[in-house]
Wavefront OBJ file of the C-alpha trace (Angstrom):
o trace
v -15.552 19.225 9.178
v -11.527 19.035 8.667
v -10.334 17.456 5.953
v -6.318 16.767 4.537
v -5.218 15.280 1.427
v -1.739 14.466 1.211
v 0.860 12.226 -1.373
v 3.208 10.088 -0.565
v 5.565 9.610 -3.239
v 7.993 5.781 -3.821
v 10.851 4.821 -6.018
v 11.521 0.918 -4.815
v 14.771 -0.067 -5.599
v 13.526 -3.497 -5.811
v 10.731 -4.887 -8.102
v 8.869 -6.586 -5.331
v 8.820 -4.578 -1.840
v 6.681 -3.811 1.230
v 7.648 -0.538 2.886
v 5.723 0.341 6.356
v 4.015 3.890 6.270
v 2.341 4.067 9.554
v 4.496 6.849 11.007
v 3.739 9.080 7.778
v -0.073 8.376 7.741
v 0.119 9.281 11.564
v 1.987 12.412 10.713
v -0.348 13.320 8.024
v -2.838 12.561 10.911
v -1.520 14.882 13.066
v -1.345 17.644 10.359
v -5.060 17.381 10.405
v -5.910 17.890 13.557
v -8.796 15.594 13.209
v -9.596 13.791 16.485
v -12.802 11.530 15.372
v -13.282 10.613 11.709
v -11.731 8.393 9.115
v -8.763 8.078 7.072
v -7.944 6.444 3.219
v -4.711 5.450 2.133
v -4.860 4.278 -1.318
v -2.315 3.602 -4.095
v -2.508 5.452 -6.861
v -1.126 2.963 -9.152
v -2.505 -0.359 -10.917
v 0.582 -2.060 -9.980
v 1.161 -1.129 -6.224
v -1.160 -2.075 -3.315
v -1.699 -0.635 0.155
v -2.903 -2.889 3.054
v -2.669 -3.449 6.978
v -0.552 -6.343 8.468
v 1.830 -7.416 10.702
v 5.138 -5.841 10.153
v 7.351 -8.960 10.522
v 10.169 -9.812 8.214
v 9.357 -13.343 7.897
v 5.708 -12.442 7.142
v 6.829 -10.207 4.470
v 9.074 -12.902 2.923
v 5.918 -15.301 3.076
v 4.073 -12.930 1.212
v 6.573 -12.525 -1.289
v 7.173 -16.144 -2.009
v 3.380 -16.757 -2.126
v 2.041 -13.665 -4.410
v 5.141 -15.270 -6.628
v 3.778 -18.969 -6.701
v 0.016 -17.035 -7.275
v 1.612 -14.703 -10.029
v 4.870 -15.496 -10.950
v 6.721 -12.689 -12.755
v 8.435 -15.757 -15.401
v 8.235 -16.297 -17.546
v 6.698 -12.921 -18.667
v 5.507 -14.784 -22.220
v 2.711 -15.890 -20.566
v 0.429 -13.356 -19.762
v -1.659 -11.955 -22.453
v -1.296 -8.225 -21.193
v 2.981 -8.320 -21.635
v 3.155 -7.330 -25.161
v 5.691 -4.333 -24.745
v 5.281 -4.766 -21.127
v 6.621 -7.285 -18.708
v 4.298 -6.306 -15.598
v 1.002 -8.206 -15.424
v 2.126 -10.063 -12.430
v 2.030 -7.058 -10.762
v -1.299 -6.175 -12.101
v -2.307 -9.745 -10.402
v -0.373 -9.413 -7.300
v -2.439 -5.918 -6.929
v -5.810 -7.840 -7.265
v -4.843 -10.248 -4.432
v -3.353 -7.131 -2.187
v -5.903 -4.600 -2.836
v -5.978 -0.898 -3.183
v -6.525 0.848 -0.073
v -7.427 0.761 3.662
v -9.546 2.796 5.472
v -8.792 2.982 9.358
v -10.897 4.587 11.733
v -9.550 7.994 13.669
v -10.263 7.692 17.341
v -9.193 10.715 19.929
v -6.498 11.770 17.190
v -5.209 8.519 17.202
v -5.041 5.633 14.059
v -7.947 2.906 15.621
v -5.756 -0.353 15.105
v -5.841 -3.981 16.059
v -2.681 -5.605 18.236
v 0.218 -5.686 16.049
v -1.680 -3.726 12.247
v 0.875 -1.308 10.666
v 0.027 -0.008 7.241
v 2.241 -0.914 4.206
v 2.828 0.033 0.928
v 3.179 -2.908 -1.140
v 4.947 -2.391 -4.884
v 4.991 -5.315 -7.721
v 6.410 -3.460 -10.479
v 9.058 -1.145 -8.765
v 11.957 0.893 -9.934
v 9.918 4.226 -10.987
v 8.010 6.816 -9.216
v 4.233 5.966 -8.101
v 2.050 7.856 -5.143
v 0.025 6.835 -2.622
v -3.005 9.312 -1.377
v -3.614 10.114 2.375
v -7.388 11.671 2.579
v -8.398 12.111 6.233
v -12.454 13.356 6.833
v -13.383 14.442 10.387
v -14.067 16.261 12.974
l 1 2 3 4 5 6 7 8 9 10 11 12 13 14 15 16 17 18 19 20 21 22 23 24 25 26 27 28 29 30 31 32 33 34 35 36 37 38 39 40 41 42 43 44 45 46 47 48 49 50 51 52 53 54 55 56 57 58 59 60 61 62 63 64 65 66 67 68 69 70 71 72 73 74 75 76 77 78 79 80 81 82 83 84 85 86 87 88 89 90 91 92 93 94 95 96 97 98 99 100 101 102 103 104 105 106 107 108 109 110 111 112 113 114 115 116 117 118 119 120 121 122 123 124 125 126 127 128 129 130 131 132 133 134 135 136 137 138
């Protein structure tokens, strides 16, 4: 069995952003030489997410405007959790996203559905965070 662990590492210059990491996952992929197996990306962080969509920028804004009307980042008094911090939004918006994905690895190749690209997705941006790559196979 083959096996590659590999980190990613962000710094969003936005609070709120959705960055597409397909090409690095199949790079990492690729490293591995693994032709039938599976692969994890998961964030490493409480207030990040990773998940597979469509990578349209009207989509994206969609998502933005809705995890804000499910989670809204103001006024920051009113979550419990902000005392010294202004991030449970994020913590909420995480929740909704999820952690990781887990996509099947079929003759070397990422096993997607018509249109699925893999995105980071960050809620509380502006500092370094990770996401892992762990690819199992043969």
């Amino acid at each position: 069995m083959k096996t590659l662990a590999k980190e990613l590492w962000f710094e969003t210059k936005k609070r709120l952003e959705f960055i597409d990491i397909t090409a690095r996952v199949e790079a990492a992929l690729a490293e591995s030489g693994v032709r039938e197996g599976l692969c994890l990306v998961n964030a490493m962080h409480i207030t990040a997410s990773v998940f597979i969509n469509d990578n349209e920028s009207g989509l994206h804004a969609d998502f933005a405007d809705w995890l804000e009307k499910m989670a809204p980042h103001e006024p920051v008094s009113s979550y419990r959790h902000n005392v010294g911090e202004d991030n449970a939004d994020a913590h909420l918006k995480r929740q909704i996203f999820g952690r990781e994905v887990v996509v099947a690895i079929t003759e070397g190749k990422l096993h997607f559905g018509p249109w699925e690209r893999i995105f980071y997705g960050e809620f509380d941006g502006k500092r370094r965070k990770r996401v892992l790559i762990k690819i199992i196979g043969e």
